[in-house]
N, C-alpha and C positions, 0 to 999 in steps of 0.2 A: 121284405121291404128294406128292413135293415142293412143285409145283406150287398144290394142294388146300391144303396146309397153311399158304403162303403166302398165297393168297389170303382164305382165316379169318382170318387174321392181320391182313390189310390192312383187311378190313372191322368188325373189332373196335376196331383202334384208329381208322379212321374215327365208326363209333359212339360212342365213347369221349368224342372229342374234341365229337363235336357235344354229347352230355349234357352235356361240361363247358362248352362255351359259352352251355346254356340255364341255368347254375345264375345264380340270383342275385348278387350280389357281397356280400360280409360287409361289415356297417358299421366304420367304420374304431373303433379303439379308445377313440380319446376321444369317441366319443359313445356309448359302450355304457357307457365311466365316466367321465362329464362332471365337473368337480371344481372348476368354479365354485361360487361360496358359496353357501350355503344359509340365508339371516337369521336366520332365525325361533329364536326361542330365545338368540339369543348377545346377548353385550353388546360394546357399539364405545365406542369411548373415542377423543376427539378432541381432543389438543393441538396447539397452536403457538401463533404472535403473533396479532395483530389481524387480520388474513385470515379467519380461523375464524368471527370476528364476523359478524354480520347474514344478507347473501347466501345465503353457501357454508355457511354452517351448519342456514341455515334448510329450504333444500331439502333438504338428507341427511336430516336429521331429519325431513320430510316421506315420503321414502321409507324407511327405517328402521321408522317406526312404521306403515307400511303392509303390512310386512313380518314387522312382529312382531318387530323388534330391538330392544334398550334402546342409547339412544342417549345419550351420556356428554359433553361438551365442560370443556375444559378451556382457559381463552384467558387467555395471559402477553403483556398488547403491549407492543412492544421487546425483544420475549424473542430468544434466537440458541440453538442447538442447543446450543452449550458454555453457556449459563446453564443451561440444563431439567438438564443431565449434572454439572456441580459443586454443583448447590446440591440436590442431592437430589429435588426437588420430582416427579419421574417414578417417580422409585423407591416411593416413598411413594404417589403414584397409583395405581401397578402392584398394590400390595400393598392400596390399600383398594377398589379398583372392582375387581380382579381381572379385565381384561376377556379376551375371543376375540380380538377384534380391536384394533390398532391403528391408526390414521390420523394422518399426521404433516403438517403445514404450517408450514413453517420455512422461512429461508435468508435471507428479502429484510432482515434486519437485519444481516447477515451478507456482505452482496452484496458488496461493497468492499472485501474484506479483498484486500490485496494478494497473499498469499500461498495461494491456494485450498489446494493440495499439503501448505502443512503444515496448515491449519485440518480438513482430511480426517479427523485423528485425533477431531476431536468429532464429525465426521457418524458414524465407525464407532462411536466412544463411547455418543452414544444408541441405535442400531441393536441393539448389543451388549446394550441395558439392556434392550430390548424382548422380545429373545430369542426362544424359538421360536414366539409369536402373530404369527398374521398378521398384516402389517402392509403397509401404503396408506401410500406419502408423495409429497405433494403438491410438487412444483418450485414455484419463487415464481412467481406471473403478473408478466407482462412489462410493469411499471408502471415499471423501472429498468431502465437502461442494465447491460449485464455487462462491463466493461471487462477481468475478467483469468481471465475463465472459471470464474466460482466453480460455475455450474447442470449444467454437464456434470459436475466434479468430485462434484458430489454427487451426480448421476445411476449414477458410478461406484462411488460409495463407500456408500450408504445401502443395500446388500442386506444380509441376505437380502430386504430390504423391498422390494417391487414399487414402481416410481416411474413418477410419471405427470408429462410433460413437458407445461406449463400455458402454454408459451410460446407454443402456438398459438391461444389463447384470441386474441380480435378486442375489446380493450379500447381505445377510444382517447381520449385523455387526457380528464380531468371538465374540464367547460368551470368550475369554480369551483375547480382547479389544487391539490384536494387528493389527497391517498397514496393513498388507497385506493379499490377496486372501488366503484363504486355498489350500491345491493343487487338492481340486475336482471340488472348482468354477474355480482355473486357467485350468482344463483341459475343462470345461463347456466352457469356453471365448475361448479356442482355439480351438471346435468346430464351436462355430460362427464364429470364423475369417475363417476357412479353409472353410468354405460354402461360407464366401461373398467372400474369394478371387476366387473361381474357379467359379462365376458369374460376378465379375468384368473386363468390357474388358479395356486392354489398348490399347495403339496405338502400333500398328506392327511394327513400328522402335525398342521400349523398349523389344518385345520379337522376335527378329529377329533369337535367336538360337532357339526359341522353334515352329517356323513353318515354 
């Protein structure tokens, strides 16, 4: 009897095992709730210095409105994080565009400072004004030398904001020895942002209109 009852036994959980091995496999969770952005409907608001200009403006805004976003720029050149933050000028942004998102392109006015560690208080400073919208900040592209580590400092210090390091962008110097991007590398760099952004998840409170 014993015998009998073991052998039911064996071949149950035999059977068992094989059903569980023909089951399919459940999709893993972030793709049953993906939480990348969803454009359509929000408005993007893009400050920073002269970088914002031409290029990298022009392509966002190309997909943007292919996308059904309203697309916002705001371009201060010479501007540094600690200007946008004491002199009001975001604050006052904030409240008359009211945007979903924010995109931030800063720092390369900023590069030099000797003391990265205490200038950190301004990258948290705007970061803070931004508050809980999502928010994109762009690292300076690699037109300047970093001598005292200010790009990592701010890669540390600008959350909650998502940061996208620009220093791998393939720019090499304008054969007419001026500052900035051409407008084919600025539209190259606003390829890569517009791929990491619709890869990057944020947290579902920051895109509450957009799922």
């Amino acid at each position: 009897m014993h015998l009998f009852l073991l052998v039911i036994v064996t071949q149950l959980t035999a059977a068992t095992t094989v059903a569980a091995d023909r089951l399919p496999l459940l999709p893993d969770v972030d793709e049953v709730y993906p939480l990348a952005p969803v454009w359509h409907g929000l408005t993007v608001l893009h400050i920073g210095d002269s970088h914002v200009a031409a290029g990298l403006s022009a392509g966002l805004r190309r997909h943007f409105a292919e996308t059904g976003a309203r697309y916002i720029t705001d371009v201060w050149v010479g501007s540094r994080e600690q200007t946008w933050v004491t002199t009001g000028r975001l604050k006052e942004l904030l409240a008359q565009v009211r945007p979903d998102v924010v995109i931030v392109t800063l720092g390369t006015n900023a590069m030099w400072h000797k003391r990265p560690d205490k200038y950190a208080t301004w990258v948290r400073a705007l970061a803070g004004q931004i508050g809980r919208r999502a928010c994109y900040w762009l690292g300076p592209p690699p037109i300047l030398a970093d001598p005292y580590g200010f790009i990592d400092m701010q890669a540390h210090s600008c959350g909650p904001c998502e940061w996208f390091d620009s220093r791998a962008l393939a720019t090499p110097p304008r054969p007419d020895g001026k500052f900035h991007l051409t407008r084919g590398q600025g539209e190259g760099w606003a390829e890569r942002v517009w791929t990491w952004m619709n890869r990057t998840r944020l947290p579902p409170a920051a895109l509450g209109h957009a799922l």
